[in-house]
C-alpha positions, 0 to 999 in steps of 0.5 A: 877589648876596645869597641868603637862606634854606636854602643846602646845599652839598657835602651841609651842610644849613644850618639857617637858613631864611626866614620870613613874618611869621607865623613860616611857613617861605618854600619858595624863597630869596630872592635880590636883587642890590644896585649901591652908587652913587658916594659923595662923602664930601666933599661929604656933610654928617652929621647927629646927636644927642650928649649933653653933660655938664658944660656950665657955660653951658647953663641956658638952652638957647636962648641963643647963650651955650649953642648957642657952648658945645656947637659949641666942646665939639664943636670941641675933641674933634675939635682943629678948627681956628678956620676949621674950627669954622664947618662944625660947626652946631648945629641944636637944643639940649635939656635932658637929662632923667632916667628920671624927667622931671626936669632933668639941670643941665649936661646938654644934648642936642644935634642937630649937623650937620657940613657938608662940608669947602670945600676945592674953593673954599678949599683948606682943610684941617684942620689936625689929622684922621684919616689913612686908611691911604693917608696922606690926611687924613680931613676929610669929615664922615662920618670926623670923626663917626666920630672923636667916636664913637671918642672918646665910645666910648673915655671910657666904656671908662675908666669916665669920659665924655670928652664931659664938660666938663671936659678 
């Protein structure tokens, strides 16, 4: 159960309240109760949109040339292996623009959806992933998105772009 609103307790008024959208405080609290269903990571597939740099193949962003680039970029940040690269699918690819409309050269904007591990049919398994604390590999598509996020959010800390071209 989730309440919202002023909650006092052992004589502690809480200074936080509940307001309506015309910024007047609501009397009662709000209270709802929330049942999280079972989730099969394995089964979902993940969407996204990531920016690359330094793409040497993408000034036509139409061509497979392109599109084979951005999914082999994807691929190697996350150290897929060759089986496993066919569950990345690149959905659409955009010239990146800057503040101003103007062409960024190398630098493309990509939708990625990362479809669900076949291990059930295969028993396939990524030959590199990340292990959970349990042990296991952490192949759904969910945890490898996290991974690129990871390694995205760990090059812009070094002051450098690990979703560069080059490696």
């Amino acid at each position: 159960t989730v309440e919202m609103g002023k909650i006092n307790t052992a004589g502690i008024e809480s200074p936080s309240n509940v307001f309506d959208m015309n910024g007047n405080p609501i009397a009662r609290n709000v209270k709802f109760e929330k049942t999280v269903g079972n989730i099969d990571l394995n089964q979902a597939s993940t969407s996204f949109t990531v920016t690359l740099n330094g793409l040497i193949n993408c000034s036509d962003v139409s061509s497979d040339v392109c599109t084979n680039e951005v999914k082999n970029k994807i691929a190697s940040l996350l150290v897929l292996s060759t089986d496993d690269q066919s569950r990345i699918e690149v959905v659409d690819v955009s010239d990146a623009v800057d503040n101003l409309g103007e062409i960024i050269n190398g630098t493309v904007t990509a939708r990625i959806k990362i479809l669900p591990s076949d291990t059930s049919t295969h028993g396939r398994m990524l030959r590199h992933g990340e292990t959970s604390s349990d042990g296991s590999i952490s192949d759904h598509s969910v945890g490898l998105f996290r991974k690129l996020q990871a390694i995205a959010v760990a090059g812009e800390q070094n002051h450098g772009r690990k979703l560069d071209g080059a490696m």
